[in-house]
N, CA, C and O atoms as a MOPAC input file, in Angstrom:
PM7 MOZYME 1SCF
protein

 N     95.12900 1  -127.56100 1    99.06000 1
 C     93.70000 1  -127.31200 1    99.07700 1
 C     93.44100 1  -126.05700 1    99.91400 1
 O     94.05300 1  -125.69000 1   100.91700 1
 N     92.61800 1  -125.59400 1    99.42000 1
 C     92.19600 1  -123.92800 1   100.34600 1
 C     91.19300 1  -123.90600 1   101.00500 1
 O     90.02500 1  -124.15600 1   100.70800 1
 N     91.96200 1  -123.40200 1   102.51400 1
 C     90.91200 1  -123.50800 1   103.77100 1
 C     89.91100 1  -122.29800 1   103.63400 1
 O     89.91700 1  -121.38200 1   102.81100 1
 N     89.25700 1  -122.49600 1   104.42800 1
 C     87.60100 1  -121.80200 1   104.41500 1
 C     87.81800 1  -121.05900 1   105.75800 1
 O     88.58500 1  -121.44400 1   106.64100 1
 N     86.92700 1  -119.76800 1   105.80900 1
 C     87.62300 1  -119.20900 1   106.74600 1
 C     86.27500 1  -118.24400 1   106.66500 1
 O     86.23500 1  -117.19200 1   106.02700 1
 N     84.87400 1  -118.95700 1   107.64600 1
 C     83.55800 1  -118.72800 1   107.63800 1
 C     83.42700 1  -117.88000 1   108.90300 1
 O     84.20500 1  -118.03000 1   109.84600 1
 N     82.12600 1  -116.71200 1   108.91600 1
 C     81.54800 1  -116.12400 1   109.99600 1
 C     80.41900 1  -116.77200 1   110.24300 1
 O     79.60500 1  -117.08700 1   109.37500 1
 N     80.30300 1  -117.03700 1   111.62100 1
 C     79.20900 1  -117.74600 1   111.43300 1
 C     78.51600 1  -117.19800 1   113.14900 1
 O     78.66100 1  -117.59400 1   114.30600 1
 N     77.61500 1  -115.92400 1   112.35700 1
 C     77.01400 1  -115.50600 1   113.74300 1
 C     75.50700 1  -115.12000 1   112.81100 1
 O     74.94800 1  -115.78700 1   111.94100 1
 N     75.11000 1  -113.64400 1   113.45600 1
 C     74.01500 1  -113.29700 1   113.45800 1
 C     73.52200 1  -113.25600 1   112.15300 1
 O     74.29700 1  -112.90600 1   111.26200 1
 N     72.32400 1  -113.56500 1   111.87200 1
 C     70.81500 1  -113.55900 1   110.23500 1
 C     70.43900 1  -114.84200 1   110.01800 1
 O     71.09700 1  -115.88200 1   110.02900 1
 N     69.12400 1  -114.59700 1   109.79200 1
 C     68.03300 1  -115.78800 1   109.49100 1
 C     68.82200 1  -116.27100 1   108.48300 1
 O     69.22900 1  -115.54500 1   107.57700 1
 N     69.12700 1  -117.70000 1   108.58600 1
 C     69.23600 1  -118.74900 1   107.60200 1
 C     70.67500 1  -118.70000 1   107.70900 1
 O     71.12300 1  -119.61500 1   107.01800 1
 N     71.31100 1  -118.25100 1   108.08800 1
 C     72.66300 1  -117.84000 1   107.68000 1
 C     73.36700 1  -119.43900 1   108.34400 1
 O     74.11000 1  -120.16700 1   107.68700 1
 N     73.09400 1  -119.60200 1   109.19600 1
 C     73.93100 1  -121.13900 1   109.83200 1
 C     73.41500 1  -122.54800 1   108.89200 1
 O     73.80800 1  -123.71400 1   108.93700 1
 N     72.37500 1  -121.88100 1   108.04800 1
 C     72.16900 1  -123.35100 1   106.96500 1
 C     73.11800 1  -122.91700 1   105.86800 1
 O     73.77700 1  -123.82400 1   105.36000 1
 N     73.31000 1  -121.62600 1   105.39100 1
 C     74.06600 1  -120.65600 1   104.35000 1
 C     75.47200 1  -121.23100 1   104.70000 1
 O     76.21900 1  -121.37200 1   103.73100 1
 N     75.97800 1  -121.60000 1   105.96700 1
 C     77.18800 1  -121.97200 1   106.46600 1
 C     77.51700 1  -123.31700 1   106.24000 1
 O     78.50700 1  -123.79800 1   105.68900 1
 N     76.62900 1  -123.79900 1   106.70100 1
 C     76.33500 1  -125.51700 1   106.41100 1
 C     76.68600 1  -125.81100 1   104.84300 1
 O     77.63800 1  -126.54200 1   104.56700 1
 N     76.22000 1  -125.46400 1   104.25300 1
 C     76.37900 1  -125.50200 1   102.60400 1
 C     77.55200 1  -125.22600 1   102.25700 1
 O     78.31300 1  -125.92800 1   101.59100 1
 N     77.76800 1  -124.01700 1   102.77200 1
 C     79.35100 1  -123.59400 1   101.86000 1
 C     80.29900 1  -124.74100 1   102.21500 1
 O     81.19200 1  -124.86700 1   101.37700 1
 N     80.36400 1  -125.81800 1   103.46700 1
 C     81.50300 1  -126.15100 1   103.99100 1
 C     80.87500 1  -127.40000 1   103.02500 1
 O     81.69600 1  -128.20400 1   102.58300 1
 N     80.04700 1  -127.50600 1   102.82800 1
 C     79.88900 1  -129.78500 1   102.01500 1
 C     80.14300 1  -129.11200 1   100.73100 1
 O     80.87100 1  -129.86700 1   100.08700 1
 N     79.82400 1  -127.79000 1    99.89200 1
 C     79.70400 1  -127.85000 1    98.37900 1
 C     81.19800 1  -127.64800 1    98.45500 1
 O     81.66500 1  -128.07400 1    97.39900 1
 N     81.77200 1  -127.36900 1    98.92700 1
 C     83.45900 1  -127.55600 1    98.19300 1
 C     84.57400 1  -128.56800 1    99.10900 1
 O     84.42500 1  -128.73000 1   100.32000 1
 N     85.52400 1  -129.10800 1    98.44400 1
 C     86.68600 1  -129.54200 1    99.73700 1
 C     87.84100 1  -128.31300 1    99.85700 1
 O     88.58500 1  -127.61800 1    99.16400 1
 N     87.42800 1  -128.56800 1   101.27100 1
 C     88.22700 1  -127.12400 1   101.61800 1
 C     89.86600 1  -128.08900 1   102.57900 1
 O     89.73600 1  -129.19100 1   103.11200 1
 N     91.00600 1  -127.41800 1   102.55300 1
 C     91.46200 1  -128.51000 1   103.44700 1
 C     91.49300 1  -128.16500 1   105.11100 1
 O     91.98900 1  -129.01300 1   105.85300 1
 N     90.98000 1  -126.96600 1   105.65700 1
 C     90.89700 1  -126.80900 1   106.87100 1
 C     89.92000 1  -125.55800 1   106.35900 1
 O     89.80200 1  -124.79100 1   105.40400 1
 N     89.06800 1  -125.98600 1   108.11700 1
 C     87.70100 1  -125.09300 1   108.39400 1
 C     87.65800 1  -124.34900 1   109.18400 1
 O     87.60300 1  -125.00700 1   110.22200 1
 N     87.64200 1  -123.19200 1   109.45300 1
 C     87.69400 1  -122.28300 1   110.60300 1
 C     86.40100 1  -121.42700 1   110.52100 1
 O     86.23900 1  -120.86000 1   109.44100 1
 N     85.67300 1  -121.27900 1   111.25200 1
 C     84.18200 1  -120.28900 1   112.03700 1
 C     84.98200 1  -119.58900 1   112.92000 1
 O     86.05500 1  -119.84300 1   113.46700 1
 N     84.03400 1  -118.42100 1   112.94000 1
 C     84.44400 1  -117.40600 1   113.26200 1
 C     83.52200 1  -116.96200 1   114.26600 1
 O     82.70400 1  -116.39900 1   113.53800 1
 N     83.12200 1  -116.83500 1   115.33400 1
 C     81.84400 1  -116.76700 1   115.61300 1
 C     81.77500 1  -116.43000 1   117.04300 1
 O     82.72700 1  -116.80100 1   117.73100 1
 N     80.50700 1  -115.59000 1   117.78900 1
 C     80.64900 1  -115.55600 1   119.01000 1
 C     80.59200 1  -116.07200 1   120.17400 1
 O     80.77900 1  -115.56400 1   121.28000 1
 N     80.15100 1  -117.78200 1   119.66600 1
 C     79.40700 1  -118.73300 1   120.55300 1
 C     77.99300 1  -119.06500 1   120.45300 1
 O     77.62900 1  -120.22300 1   120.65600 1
 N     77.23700 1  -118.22400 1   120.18200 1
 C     75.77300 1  -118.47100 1   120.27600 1
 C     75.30500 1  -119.28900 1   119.40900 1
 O     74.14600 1  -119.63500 1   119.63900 1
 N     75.80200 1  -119.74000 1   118.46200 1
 C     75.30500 1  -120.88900 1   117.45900 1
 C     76.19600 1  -122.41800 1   117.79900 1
 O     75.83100 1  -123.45600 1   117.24800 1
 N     77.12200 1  -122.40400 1   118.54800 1
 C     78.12200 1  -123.14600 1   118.77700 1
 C     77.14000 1  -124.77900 1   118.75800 1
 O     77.59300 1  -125.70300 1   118.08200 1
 N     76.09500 1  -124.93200 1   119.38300 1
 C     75.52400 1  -126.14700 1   120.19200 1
 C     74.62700 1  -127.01200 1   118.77500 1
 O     74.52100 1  -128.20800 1   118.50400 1
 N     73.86900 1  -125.23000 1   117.81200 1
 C     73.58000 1  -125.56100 1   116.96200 1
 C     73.53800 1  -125.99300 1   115.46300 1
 O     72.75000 1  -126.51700 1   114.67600 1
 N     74.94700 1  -125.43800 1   115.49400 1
 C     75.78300 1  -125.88100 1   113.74600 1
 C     75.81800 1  -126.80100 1   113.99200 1
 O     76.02900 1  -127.16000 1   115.15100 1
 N     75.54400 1  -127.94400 1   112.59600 1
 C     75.47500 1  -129.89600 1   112.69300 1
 C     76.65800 1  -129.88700 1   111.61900 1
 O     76.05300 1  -129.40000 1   110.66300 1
 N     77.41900 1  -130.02100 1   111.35500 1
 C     78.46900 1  -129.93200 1   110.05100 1
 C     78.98000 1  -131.53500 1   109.76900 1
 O     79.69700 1  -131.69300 1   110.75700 1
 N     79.02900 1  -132.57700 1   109.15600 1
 C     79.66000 1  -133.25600 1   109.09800 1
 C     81.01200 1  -133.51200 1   108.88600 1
 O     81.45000 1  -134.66200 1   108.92700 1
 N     81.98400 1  -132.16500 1   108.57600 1
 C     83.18400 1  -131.48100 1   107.90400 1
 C     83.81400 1  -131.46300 1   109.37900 1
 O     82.99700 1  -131.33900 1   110.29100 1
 N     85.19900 1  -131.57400 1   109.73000 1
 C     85.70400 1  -130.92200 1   111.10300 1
 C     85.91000 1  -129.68300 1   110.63000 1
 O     86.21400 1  -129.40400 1   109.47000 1
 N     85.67500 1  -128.61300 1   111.91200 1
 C     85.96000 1  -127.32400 1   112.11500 1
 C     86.20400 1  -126.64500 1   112.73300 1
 O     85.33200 1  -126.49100 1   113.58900 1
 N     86.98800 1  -126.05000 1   112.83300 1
 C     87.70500 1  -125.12900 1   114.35700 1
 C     87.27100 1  -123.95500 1   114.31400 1
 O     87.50800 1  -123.10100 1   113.46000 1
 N     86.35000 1  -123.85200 1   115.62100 1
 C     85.52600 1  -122.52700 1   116.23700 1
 C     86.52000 1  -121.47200 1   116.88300 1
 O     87.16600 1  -121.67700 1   117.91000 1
 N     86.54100 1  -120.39900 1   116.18100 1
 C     87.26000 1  -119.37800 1   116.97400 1
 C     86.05000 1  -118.28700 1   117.71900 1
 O     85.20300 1  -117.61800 1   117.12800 1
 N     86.27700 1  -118.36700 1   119.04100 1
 C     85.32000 1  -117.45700 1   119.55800 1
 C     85.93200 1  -116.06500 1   119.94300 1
 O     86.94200 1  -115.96200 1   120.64000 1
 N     85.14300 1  -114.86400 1   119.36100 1
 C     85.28200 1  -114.32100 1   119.55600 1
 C     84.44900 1  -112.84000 1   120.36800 1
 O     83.22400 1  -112.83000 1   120.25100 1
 N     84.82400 1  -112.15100 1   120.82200 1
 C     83.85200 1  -111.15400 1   121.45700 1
 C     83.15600 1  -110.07700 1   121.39200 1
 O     83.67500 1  -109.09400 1   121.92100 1
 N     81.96200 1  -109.91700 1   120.82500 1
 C     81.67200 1  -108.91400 1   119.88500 1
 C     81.52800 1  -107.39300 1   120.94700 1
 O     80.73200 1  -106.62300 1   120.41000 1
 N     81.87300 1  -107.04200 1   121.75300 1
 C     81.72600 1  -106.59700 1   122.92800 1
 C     83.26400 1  -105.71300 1   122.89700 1
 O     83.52000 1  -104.73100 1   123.59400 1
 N     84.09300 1  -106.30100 1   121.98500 1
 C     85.31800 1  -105.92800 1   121.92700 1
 C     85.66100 1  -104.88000 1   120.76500 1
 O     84.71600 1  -104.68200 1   120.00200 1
 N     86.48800 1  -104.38200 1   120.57100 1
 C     86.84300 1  -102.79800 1   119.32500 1
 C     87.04200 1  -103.68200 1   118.24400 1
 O     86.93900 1  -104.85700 1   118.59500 1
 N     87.30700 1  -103.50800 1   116.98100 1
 C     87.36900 1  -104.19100 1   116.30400 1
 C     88.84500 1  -104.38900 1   115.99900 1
 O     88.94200 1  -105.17400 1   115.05600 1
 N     89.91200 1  -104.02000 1   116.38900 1
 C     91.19100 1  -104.18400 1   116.52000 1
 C     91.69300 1  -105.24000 1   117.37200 1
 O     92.74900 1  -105.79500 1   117.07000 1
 N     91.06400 1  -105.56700 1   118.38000 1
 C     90.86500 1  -106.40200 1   119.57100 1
 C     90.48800 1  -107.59900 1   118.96800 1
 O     91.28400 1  -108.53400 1   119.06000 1
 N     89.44500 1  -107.76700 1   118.37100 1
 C     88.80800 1  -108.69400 1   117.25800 1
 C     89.39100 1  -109.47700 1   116.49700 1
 O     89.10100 1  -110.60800 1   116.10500 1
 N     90.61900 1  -108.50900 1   116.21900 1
 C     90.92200 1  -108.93700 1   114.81300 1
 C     92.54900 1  -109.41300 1   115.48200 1
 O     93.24200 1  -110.36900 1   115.13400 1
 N     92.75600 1  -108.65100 1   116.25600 1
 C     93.94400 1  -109.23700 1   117.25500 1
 C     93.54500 1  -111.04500 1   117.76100 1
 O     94.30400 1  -111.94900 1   117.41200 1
 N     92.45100 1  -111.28700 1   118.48200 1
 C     92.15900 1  -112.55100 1   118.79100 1
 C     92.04300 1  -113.37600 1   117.53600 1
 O     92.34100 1  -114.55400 1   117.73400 1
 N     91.65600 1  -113.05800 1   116.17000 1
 C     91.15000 1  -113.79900 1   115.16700 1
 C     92.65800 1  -114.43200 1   114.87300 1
 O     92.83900 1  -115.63400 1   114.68200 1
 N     94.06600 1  -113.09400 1   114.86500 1
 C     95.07300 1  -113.46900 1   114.18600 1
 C     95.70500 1  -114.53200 1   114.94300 1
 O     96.14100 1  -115.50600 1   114.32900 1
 N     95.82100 1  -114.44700 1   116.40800 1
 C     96.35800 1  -114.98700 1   117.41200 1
 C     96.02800 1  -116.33500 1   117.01200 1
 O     96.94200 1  -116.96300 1   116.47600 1
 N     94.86000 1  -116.94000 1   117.16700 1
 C     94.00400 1  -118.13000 1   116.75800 1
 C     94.26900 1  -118.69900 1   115.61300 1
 O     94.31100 1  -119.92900 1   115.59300 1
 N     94.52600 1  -117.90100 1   114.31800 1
 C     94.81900 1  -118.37800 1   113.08000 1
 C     96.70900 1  -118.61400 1   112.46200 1
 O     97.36700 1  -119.11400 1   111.55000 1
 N     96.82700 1  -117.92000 1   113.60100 1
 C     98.72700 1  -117.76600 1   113.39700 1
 C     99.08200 1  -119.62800 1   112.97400 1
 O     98.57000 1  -120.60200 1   113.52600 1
 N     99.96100 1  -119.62700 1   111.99900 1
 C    100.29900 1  -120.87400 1   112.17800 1
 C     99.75100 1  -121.58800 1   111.46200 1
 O    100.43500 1  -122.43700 1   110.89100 1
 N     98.42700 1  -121.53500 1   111.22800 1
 C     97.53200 1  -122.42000 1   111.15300 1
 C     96.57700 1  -122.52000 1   109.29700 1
 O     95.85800 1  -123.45800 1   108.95400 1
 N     96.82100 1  -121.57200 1   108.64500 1
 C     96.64900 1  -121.51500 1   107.48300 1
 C     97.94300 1  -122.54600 1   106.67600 1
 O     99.12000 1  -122.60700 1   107.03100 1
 N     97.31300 1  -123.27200 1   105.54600 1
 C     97.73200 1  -124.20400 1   104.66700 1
 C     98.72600 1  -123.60400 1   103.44900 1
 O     99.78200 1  -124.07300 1   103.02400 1
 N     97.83200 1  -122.12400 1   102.95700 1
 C     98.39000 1  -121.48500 1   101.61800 1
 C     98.07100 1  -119.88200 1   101.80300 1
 O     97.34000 1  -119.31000 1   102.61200 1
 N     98.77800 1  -119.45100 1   100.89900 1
 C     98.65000 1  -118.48800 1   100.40800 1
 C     97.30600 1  -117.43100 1   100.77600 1
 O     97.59100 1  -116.32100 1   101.22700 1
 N     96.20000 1  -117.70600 1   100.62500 1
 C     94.91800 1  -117.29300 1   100.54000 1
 C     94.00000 1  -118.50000 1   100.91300 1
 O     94.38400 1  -119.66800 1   100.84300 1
 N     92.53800 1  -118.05100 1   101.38400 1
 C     91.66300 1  -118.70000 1   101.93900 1
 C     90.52100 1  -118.15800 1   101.29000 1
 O     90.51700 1  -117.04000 1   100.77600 1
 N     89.40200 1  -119.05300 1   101.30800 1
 C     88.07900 1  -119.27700 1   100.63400 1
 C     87.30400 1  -118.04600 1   101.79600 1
 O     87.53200 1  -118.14900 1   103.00200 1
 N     86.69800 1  -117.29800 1   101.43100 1
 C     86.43800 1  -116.53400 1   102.86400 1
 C     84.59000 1  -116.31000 1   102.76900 1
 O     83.93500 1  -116.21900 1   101.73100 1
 N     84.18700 1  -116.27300 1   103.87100 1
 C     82.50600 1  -116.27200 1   104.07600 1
 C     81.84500 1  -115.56500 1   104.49500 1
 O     81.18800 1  -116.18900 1   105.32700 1
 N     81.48600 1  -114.39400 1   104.47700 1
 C     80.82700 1  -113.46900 1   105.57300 1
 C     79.23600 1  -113.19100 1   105.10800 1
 O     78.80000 1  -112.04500 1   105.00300 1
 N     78.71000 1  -113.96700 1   104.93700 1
 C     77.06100 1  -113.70600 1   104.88500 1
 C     76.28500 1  -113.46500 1   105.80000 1
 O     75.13800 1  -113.06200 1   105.61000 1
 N     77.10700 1  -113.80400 1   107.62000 1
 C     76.80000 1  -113.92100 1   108.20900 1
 C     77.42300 1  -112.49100 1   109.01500 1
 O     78.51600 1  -111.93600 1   108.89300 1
 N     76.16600 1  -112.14400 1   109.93200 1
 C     77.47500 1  -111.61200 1   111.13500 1
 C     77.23900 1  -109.89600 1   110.51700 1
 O     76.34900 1  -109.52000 1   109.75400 1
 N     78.02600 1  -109.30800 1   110.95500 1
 C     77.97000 1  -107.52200 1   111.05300 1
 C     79.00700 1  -107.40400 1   110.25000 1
 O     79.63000 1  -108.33000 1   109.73000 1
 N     79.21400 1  -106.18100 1   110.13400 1
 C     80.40200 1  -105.02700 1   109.70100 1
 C     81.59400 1  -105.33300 1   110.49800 1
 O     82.75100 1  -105.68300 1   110.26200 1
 N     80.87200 1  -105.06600 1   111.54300 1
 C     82.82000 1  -104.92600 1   112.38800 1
 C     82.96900 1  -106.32400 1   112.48400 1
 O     84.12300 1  -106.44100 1   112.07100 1
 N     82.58400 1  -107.46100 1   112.74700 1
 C     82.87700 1  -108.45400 1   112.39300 1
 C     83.62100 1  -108.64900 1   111.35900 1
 O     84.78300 1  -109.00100 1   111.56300 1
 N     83.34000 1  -108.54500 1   110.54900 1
 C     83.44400 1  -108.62200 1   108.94600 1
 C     84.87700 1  -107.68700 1   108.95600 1
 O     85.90000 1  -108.20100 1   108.50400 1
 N     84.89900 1  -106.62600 1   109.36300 1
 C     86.12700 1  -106.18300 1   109.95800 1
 C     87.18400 1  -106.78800 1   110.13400 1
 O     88.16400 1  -107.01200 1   109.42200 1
 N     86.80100 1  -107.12500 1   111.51400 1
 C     88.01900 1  -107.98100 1   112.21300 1
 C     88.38000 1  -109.14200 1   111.22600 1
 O     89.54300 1  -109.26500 1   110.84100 1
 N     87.50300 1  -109.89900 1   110.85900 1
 C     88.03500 1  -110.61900 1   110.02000 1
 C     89.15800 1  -110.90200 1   108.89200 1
 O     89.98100 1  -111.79800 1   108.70700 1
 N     88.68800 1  -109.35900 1   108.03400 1
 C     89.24500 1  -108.76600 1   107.06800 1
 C     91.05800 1  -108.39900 1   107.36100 1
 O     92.04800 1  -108.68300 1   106.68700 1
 N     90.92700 1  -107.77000 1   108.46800 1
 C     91.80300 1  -106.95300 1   108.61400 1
 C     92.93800 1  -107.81500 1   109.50100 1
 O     93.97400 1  -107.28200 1   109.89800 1
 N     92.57200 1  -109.35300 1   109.78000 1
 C     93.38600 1  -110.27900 1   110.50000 1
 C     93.77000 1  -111.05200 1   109.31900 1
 O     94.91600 1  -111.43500 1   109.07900 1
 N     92.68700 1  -111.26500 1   108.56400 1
 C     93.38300 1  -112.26900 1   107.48300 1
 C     94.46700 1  -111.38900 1   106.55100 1
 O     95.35800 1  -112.00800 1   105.97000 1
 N     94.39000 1  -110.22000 1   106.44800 1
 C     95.39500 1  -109.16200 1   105.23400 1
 C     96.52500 1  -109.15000 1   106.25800 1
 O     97.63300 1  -109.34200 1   105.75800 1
 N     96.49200 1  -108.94700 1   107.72300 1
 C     97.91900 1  -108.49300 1   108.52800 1
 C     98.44800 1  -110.14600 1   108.77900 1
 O     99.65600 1  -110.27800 1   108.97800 1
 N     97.81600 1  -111.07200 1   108.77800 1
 C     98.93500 1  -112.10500 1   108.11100 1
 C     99.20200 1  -112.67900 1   106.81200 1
 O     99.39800 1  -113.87000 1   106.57200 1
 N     99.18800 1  -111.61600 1   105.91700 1
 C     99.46000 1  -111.62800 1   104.60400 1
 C     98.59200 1  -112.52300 1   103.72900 1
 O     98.98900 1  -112.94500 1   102.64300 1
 N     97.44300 1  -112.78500 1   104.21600 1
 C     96.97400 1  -113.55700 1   103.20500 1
 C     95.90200 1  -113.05900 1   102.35200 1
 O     94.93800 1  -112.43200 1   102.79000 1
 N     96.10100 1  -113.36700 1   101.04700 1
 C     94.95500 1  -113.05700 1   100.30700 1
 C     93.81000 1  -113.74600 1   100.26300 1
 O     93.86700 1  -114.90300 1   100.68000 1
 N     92.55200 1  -113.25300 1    99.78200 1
 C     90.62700 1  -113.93200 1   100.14800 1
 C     90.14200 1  -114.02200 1    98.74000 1
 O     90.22900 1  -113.22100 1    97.80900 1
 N     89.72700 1  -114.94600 1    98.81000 1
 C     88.64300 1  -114.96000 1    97.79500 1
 C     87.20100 1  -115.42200 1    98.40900 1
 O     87.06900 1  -116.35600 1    99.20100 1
 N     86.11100 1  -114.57900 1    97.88900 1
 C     84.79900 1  -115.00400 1    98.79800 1
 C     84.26600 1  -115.69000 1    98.04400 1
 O     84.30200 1  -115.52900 1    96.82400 1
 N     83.47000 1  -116.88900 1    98.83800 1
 C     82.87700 1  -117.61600 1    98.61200 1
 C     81.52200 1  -117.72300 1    99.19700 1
 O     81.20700 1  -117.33900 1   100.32300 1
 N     80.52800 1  -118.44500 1    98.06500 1
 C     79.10500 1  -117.80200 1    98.69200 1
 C     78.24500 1  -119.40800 1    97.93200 1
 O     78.74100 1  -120.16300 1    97.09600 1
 N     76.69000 1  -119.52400 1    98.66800 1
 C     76.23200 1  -120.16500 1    97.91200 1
 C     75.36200 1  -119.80700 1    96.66900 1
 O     74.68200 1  -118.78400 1    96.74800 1
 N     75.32200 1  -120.47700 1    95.64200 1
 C     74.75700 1  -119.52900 1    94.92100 1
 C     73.27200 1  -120.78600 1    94.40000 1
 O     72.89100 1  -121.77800 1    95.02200 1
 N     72.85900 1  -120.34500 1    93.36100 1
 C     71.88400 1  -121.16200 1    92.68600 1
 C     72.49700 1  -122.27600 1    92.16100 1
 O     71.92800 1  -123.35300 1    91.98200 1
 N     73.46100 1  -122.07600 1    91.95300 1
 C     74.59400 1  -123.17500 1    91.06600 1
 C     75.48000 1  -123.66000 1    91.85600 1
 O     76.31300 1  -124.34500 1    91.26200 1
 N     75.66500 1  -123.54800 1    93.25700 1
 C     76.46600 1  -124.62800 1    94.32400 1
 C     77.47400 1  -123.47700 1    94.64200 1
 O     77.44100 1  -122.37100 1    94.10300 1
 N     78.42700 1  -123.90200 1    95.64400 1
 C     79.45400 1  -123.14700 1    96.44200 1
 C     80.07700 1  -122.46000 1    94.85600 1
 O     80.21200 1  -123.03300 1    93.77400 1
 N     80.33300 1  -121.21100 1    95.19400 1
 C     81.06800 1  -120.35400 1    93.87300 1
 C     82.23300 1  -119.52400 1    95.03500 1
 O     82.12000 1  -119.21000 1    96.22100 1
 N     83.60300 1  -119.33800 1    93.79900 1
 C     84.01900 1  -117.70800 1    94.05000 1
 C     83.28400 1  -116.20500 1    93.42200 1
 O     83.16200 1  -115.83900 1    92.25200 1
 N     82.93500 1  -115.63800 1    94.50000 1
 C     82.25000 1  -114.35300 1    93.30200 1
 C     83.18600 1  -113.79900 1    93.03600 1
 O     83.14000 1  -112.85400 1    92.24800 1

């Protein structure tokens, strides 16, 4: 089963946008990505492992902590991936941690018609 591998920081609506993606599909592991500031307020019924990270940091740095955190810890091949949320260099680091441990993305989004790959 293919883990999900969500940003989950800054834009209106975006932590309900998060909420959704993780119930409309079974994913087999959940990982957020995020800087803390939503930490208290995501309600998820799904388990999920918060990687915090520091937006304060280069985006190499970023993406260094993302890999560190995720080493090990991916199921397959490629992961369901989420960035609706959150910035560029975010979106960055993300990117560029999930490709330097070889894995391939497919994004996933909500759509009118329930969790999709676009």
């Amino acid at each position: 089963m293919t883990d999900l591998i969500a940003c989950l920081s800054t834009g209106k609506g975006t932590i309900v946008h998060v909420e959704r993606v993780i119930e409309g599909m079974e994913w087999g592991k959940i990982f957020l990505i995020s800087d803390g500031m939503f930490k208290d307020k995501f309600n998820c019924s799904k388990e999920a492992e918060l990687i915090i990270v520091d937006k304060n940091k280069t985006i190499s740095e970023m993406s260094d902590e993302i890999k560190k955190a995720l080493s090990g810890k991916i199921s397959d091949l490629e992961v369901g991936l989420n960035i609706v949320s959150g910035e560029g260099k975010e979106h960055m680091a993300i990117i560029s941690a999930l490709l330097s441990l070889g894995l391939g993305i497919r994004l996933v989004a909500l759509t009118r018609e329930g969790v999709k790959v676009i």
